[in-house]
C-alpha positions in Angstrom: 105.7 -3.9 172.9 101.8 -4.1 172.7 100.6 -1.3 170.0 96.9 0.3 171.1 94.2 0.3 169.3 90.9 2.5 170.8 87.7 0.4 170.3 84.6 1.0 172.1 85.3 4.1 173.5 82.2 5.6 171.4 79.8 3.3 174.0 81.5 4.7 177.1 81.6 8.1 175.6 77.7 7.8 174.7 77.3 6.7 178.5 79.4 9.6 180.1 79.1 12.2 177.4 78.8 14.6 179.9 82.3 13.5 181.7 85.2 16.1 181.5 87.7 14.6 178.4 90.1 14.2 180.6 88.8 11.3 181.8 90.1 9.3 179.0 93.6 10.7 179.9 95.1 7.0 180.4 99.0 6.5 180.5 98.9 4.1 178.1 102.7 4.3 177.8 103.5 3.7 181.0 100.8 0.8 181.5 101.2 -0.9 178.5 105.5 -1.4 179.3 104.3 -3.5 182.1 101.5 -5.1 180.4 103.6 -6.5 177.7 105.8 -8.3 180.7 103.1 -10.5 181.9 100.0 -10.2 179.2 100.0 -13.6 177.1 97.9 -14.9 174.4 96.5 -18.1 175.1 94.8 -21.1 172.2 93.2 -24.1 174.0 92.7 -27.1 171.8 88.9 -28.8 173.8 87.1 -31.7 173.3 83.3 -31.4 174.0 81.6 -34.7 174.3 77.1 -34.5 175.4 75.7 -37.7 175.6 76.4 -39.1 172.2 78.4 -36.7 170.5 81.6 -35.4 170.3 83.7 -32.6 168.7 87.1 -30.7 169.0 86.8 -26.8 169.7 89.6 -24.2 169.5 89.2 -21.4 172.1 91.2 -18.4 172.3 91.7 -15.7 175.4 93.7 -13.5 176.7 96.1 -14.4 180.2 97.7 -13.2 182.6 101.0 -14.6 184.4 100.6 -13.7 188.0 103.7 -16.2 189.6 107.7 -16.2 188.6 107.1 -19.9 187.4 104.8 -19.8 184.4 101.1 -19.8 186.7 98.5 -17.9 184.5 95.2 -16.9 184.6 92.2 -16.7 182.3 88.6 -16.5 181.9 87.5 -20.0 182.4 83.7 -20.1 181.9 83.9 -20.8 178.0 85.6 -24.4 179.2 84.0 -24.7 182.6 82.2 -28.2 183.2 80.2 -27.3 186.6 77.1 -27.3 185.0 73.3 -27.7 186.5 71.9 -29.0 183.7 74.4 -32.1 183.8 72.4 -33.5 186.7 69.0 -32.8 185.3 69.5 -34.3 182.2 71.6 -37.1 183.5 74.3 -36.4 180.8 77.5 -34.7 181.7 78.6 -32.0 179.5 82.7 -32.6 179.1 85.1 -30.1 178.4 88.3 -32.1 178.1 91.2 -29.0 177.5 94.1 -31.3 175.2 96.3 -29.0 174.1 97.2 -25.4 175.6 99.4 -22.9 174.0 101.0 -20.0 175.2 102.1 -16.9 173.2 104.2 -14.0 174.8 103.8 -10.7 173.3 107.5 -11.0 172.2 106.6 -14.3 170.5 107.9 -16.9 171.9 105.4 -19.6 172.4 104.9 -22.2 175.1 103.2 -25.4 176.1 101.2 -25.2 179.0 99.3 -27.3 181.4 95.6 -27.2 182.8 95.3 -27.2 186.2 91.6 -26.2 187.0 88.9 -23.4 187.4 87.5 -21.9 190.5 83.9 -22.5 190.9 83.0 -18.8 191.8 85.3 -16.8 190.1 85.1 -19.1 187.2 89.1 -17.8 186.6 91.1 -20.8 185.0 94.5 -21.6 185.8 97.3 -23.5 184.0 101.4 -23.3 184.1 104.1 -23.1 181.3 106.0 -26.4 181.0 109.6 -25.6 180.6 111.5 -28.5 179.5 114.5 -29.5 182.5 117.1 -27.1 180.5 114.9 -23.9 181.3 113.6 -25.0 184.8 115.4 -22.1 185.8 113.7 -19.2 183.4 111.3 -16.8 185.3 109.1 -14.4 184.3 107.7 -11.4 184.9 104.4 -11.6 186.5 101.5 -9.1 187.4 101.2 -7.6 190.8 98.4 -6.4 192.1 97.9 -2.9 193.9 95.1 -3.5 196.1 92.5 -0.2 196.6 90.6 0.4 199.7 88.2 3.1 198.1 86.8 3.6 194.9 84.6 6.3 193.6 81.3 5.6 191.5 82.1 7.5 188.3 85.6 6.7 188.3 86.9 5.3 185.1 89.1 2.0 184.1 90.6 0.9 181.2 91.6 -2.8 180.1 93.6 -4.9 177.3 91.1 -7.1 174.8 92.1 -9.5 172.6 91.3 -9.0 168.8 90.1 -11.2 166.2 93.4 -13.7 165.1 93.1 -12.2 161.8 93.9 -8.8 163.0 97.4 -7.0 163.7 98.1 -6.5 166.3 96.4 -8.6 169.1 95.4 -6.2 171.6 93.1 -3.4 171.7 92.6 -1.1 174.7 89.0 -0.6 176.3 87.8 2.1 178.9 84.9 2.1 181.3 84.1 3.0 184.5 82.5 2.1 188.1 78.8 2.5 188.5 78.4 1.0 191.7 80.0 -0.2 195.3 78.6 -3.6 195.5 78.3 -4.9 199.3 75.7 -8.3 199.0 76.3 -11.0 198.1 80.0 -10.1 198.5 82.2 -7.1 198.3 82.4 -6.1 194.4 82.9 -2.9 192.8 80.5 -2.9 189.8 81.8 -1.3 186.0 80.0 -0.2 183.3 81.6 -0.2 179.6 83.0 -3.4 179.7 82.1 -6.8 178.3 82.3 -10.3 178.9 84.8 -11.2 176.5 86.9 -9.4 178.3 86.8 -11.2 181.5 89.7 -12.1 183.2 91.6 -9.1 181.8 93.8 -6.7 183.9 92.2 -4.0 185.1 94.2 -0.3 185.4 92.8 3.1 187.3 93.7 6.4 186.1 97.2 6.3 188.1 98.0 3.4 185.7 98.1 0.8 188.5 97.3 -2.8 188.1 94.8 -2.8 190.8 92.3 -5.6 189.7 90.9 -8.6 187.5 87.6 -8.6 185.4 85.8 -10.8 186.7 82.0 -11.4 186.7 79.9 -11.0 190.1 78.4 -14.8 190.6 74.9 -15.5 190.5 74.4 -17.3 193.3 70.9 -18.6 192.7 73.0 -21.0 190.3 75.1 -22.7 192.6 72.4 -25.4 193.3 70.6 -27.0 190.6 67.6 -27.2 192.4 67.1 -23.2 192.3 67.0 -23.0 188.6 63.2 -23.3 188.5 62.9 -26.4 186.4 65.5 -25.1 183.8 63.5 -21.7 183.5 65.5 -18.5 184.4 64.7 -14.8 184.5 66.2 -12.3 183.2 68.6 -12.0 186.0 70.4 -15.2 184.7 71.5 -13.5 182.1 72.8 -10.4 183.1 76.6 -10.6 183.7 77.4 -8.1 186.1 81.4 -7.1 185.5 83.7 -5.5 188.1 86.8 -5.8 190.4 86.5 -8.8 192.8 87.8 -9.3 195.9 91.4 -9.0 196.0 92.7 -10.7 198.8 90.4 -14.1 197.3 91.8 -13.6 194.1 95.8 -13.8 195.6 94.4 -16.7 197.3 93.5 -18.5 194.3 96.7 -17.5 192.8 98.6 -18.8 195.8 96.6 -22.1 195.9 94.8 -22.4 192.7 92.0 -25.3 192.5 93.3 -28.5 190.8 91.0 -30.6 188.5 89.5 -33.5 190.4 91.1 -32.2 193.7 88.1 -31.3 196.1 89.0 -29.0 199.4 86.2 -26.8 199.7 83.9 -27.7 202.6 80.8 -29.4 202.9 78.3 -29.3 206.1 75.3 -31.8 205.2 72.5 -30.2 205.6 69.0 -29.5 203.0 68.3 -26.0 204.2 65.5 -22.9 203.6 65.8 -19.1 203.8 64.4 -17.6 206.9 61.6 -15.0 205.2 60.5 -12.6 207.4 56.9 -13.8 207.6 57.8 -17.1 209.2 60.7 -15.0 211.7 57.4 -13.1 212.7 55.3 -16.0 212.8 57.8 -17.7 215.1 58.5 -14.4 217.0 61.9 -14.2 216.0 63.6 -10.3 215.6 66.1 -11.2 213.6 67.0 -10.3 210.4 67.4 -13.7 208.3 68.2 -16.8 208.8 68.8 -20.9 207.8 65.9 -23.2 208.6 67.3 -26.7 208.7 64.8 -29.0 207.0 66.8 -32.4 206.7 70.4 -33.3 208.4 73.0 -35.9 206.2 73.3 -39.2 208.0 76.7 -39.0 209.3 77.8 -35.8 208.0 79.5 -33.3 210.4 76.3 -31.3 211.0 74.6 -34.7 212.0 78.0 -35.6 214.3 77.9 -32.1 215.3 74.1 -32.4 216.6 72.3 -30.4 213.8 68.4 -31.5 214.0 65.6 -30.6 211.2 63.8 -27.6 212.5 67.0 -25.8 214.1 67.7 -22.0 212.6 71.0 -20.9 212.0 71.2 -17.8 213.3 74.6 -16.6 212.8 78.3 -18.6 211.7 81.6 -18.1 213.3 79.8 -15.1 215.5 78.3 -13.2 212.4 74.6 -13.2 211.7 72.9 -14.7 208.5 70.6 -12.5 207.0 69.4 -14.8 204.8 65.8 -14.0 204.3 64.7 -15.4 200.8 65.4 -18.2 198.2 67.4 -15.8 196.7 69.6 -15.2 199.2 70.0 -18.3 199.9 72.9 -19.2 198.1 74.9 -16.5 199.9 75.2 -19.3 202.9 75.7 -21.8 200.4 79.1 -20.2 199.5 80.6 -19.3 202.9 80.6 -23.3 203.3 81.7 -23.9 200.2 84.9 -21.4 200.6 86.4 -22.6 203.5 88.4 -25.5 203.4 87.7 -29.3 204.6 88.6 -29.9 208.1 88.1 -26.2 209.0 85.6 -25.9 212.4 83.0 -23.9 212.2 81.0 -22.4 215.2 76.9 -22.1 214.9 74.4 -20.4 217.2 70.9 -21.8 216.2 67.7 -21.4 217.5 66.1 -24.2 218.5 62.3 -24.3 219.2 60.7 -27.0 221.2 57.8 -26.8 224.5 57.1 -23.6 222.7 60.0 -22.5 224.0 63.3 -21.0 221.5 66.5 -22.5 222.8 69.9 -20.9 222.0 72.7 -23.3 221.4 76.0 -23.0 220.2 77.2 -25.8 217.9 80.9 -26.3 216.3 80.9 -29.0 213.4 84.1 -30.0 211.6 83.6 -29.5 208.2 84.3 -32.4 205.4 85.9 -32.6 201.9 82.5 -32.0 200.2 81.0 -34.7 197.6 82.2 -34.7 194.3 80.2 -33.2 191.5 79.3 -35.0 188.1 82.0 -34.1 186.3 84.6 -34.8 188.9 83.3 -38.5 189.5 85.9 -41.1 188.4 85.1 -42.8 185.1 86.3 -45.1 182.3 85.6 -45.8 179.0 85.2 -49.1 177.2 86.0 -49.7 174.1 83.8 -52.4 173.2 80.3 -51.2 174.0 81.8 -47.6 173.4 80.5 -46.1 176.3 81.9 -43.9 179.1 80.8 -44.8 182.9 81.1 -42.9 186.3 80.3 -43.4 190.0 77.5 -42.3 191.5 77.7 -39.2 193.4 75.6 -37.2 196.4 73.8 -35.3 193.6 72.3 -38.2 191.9 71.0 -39.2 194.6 69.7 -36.0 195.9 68.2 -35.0 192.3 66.3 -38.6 191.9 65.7 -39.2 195.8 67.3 -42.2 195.9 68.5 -43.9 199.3 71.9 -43.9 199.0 72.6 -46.4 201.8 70.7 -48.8 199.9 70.5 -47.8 196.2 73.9 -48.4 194.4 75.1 -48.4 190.9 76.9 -46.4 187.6 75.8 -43.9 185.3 75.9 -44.0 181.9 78.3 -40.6 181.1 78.9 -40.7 177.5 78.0 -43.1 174.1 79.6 -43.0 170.9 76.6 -42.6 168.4 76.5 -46.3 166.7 78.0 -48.2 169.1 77.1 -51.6 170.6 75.9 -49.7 174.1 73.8 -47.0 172.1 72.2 -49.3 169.5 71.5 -52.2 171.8 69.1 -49.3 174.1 71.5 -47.7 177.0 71.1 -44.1 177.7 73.4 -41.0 179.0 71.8 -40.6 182.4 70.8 -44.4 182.9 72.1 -46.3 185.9 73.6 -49.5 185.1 73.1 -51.6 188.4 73.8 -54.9 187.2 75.3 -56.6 184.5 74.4 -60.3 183.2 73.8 -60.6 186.5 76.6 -59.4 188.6 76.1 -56.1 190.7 77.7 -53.3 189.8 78.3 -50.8 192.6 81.5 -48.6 191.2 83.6 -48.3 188.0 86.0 -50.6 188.8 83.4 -53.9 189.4 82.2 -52.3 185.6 85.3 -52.8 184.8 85.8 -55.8 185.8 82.8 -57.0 184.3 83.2 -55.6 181.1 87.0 -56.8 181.1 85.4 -60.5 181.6 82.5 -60.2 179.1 85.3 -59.3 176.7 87.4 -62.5 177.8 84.1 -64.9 177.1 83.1 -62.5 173.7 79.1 -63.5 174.0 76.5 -62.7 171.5 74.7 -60.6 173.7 74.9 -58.9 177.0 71.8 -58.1 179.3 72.2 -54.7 181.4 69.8 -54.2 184.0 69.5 -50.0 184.6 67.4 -48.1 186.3 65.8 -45.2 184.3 63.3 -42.4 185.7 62.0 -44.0 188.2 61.8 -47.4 186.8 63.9 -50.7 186.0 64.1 -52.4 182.7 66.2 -54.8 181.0 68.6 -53.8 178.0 69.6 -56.8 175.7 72.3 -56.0 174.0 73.8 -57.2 170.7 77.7 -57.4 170.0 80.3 -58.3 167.3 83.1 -58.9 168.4 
């Protein structure tokens, strides 16, 4: 049974002082006899490798189990990977999650398995491994009470985790919701709560599970390229905390996202907002909009007939009101969420004789390209160095022809290694090596492998590196 203990109440009391004291009048009881069923307590062993360096982390959340076989949720943002900077700087932050350790709150403790994070959400999955003489243990699990209506004002309550020094775990938290969120996506916004508390369960008044903490995305951070040369405002670093949607969040749960498994959809396109000025300039009355300035070679929107200048005026019948940078992202992530292979229907404007065109375009959608940190990659042991693939956002970033430019990063280097003392780089972009094209990890490999066989006294890397080639000459001792 989960004991309560009252912290922070003095903040929400400060911020509705002049709220009836009823409104603190939780059934605690009654909530926390289901909570203890499915609330777990969760210790994820990481290793963090940037660049050169490397180190082991210990994180520690709170989860939920939301299916009969051991699938559980959890904030996923300290160990999330899908970072902007990683292409900016050309070194990939890694989060590698090693070991995972699940404790009920009657104690008994489980290994567990990570399975992956979603990109908006940022909610983390991973399962209990039960060894083959439990396979058929189940357990109790959350169930959601969806809500159609809330009331701004109304208040919440969740479980936090305490310190690991402190007995017991859990403490209870209250707050309340200060606003019905409709853009960028349906969210209802609370007040009182904080982000360590993400990904906790979230009860009404009535003592129903009706919702997960989770924060509303920024959307402006989905693409690198709108972080304003790594300089954010203040809105960057305002977490906004609420209820999500809930049918998405049973989606995840039904099919959550697997590491290094890509479904979401992809379109091809380099796109602008539609700001009012140039939709009056134009002589369009609409309210928003996507300017297409450059089409993918051979991605559906080229196949589909996509041409630079067209504006996307609505998708799958509903219009875009896209009408800043700001907004932009809001189109961004309707691609993103539905699934590769899913057809989507366009109406776009087209403007040409001074005349505006309607057309209706359907493009099949495509698994979309893999990020940084989901590229495939090996390490070798000799030059002590980590290498990936090249992926669409390298080439994007640097503006690099990706027909005809081909190569591998440098991901990682272990600090005094052959490969960091003899000159390479995170970030640089090994395209040759004594000689022999390199155009994905495995003709690395095999490279490597065969330098290794031969053991010469040096090895010459040829690497591109902003904007420019050189030569490395590196040293070994083998």
């Amino acid at each position: 049974m989960i004991r309560l203990i009252n912290l922070l109440v003095l903040s929400v009391l400060m911020i509705v002082s002049s709220g009836p004291a009823r409104a603190y009048d939780f059934d605690y009881k009654s909530i926390d006899k289901d909570a203890s069923k499915y609330t777990v307590i969760i210790d994820i062993e990481v290793e963090v490798s940037f660049g050169t360096q490397s180190t082991e982390m210990k994180n520690r959340t709170l989860g939920t189990i939301v299916s009969s076989d051991g699938l559980i949720i959890f904030d996923g943002n300290p160990i999330n990977t899908d970072d902007p900077f990683s292409v900016m700087s050309g070194m990939q932050v890694n989060i590698e999650p090693k070991k995972i350790e699940i404790t009920l709150m009657d104690e008994q403790v489980f290994q567990a398995e990570f399975i992956g994070i979603d990109q908006f959400t940022k909610l983390g999955f991973c399962k209990i491994i039960l060894e083959d003489d439990a396979k058929t243990v189940k357990f109790d699990f959350l169930r959601l009470k969806k809500r159609d209506n809330y009331r701004v004002g109304e208040m919440l309550t969740v479980y936090m985790l305490l310190p690991s020094y402190v007995t017991p775990p859990l403490a209870v938290d209250v707050g309340m919701v200060s606003a019905i969120i409709d853009e960028p996506e349906e969210f209802v916004l609370t007040v009182g709560f904080n982000e360590l508390e993400a990904a906790s369960v979230i009860y009404d008044m009535s003592g129903d599970a009706v919702g997960i903490l989770i924060r509303l995305s920024n959307q402006g951070q989905t693409d690198f390229r709108s972080s304003h040369n790594g300089f954010g405002s203040i809105e960057d670093f305002m977490p906004l905390l609420g209820i999500g949607d809930i049918d998405k969040i049973q989606k995840l749960i039904k099919d959550p996202p697997k590491k290094g498994e890509i479904t979401r959809g992809w379109l091809g396109i380099h796109l602008q907002a539609l700001t009012t000025d140039m939709a009056e300039f134009w002589n369009l009355n609409i309210a928003g909009g996507i300017i297409v300035n450059d089409v993918v070679d051979n991605s559906p929107a080229d196949k589909a007939g996509m041409e630079t200048g067209d504006i996307i005026v609505k998708l799958n019948g509903r219009p875009i009101e896209v009408d800043s940078e700001e907004t932009l992202p809001i189109f961004r992530r309707k691609i993103l969420e539905f699934a590769a292979d899913t057809d989507v229907n366009f109406e776009i404007f087209r403007r040409q004789n001074g005349k505006v065109d309607t057309l209706d375009i359907s493009a099949t959608l495509v698994k979309a390209p893999l990020s940084p940190g989901e590229a495939p990659d090996f390490e070798d042991d000799n030059f002590e160095m980590k290498i990936r693939d090249m992926v669409f956002a390298d080439y994007t970033f640097y503006n690099l022809n990706q027909e005809k430019f081909k190569g591998v990063v440098v991901k990682e280097l272990e600090n005094g290694g052959w490969a960091s003392v003899g000159g390479l780089y995170p970030g640089d972009i090994i395209q040759s090596i004594d000689g022999n094209k390199v155009t994905n990890i495995e003709e690395t490999k095999n490279s490597l492998d065969a330098i290794a066989a031969t053991k010469p006294k040096e090895v010459i890397f040829f690497v591109w590196r902003n904007n420019k080639t050189l030569f490395v000459n590196i040293k070994t001792d083998w």
